[in-house]
C-alpha angles and dihedrals in degrees: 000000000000101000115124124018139156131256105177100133124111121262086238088063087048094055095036083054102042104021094235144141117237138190111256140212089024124146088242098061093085126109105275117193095171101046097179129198112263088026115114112252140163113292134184131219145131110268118185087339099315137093113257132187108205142160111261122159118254109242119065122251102196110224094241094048115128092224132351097267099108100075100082089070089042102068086109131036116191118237091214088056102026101090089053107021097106091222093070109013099097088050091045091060093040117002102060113151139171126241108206118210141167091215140322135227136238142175134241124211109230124154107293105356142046093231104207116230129199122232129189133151098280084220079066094241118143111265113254107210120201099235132164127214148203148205110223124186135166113154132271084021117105108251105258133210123196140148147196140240111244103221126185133179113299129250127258087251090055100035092096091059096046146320103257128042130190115267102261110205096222098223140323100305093050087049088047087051092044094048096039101096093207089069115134124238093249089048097055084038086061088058100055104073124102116286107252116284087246102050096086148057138202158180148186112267131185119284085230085091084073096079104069096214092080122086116165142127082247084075101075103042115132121258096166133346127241120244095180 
């Protein structure tokens, strides 16, 4: 976790939520209810001073790593790890950013199936994910960005789901801490807890999200819904 989300809300909502500028008309700015790891997808971050919303590719490519192949491992970092594990450590100290989502989805074991839920803010607020980027070049290359998804131990609320859940920045003075880069460690440490059990919402979805080559509204109608 976290390995497939939604992003279907207007740029306008994303600028409304997070008071940034974005590049438009860009491919990327389209409802996306698969959001999948090594896809391009809106991404915040502070660029020369300002809040931009840009396209970087989810799974982190190290600047220091010999081809782009690791991405693929790098979707997640783990909150516990992220400050000394020498993959995302650099980014962690100067290269925080923000993924903005509308829910995500995750699986639960039963007998003979994993069944997908649904999973979005129950006030109805994008989501503000706690994510780390990073700058990758190697000519004649072309210069890459991508980023990964911060993840910490679930809630009680969530443990049923699964054991890990994405890092949730509570509201817009925990996004401005978590973007300043003159933040201190016990500062970014304070963000890195569960979101409150009774932050969320969910509900059962069709197994078909988990071919990622779907990617319609239909995926996050609701089946059941999850009581915990």
């Amino acid at each position: 976790m976290c390995g497939r989300y939604v992003l279907r809300s207007p740029p306008a909502r994303l600028r409304e939520q997070f008071a940034a500028e974005f590049d438009a008309p860009d491919p990327h700015w389209v409802p996306r209810y698969n959001v999948a790891p090594l896809q391009f997808v809106p991404v915040l971050r502070v660029v020369d001073g300002h809040r931009r919303i840009e396209a970087l590719r989810w799974g982190l490519v190290p600047s220091w790593a010999g081809d782009a192949a690791i991405a693929a491992r790098l979707i997640n970092a783990r909150a516990e790890t992220v400050a000394t594990k020498p993959s995302f450590r650099a980014a962690y100290r100067a290269r925080r950013c923000i993924v903005p989502a509308d829910g995500f989805y995750e699986w639960q074991p039963r007998a003979d199936v994993k069944q997908p839920f649904y999973i979005s803010r129950r006030d109805g607020r994008l989501l503000a994910l706690a994510g780390l980027w990073e700058h990758w070049s190697r000519p004649p290359l072309p210069p890459l960005l991508s980023f990964t998804v911060l993840t910490t131990e679930a809630n009680a609320w969530m443990r049923p789901l699964h054991e890990r859940m994405p890092v949730m920045l509570a509201d817009d003075a925990a996004c401005a801490a978590w973007l300043d880069a003159s933040s201190a460690a016990d500062a970014l440490d304070a963000l890195l807890g569960a979101a409150p059990d009774d932050a969320l919402q969910a509900w059962e979805v069709d197994r078909a999200v988990g071919n990622a080559r779907r990617d319609g509204a239909e995926l996050i109608d609701a089946l059941a819904p999850y009581s915990g």
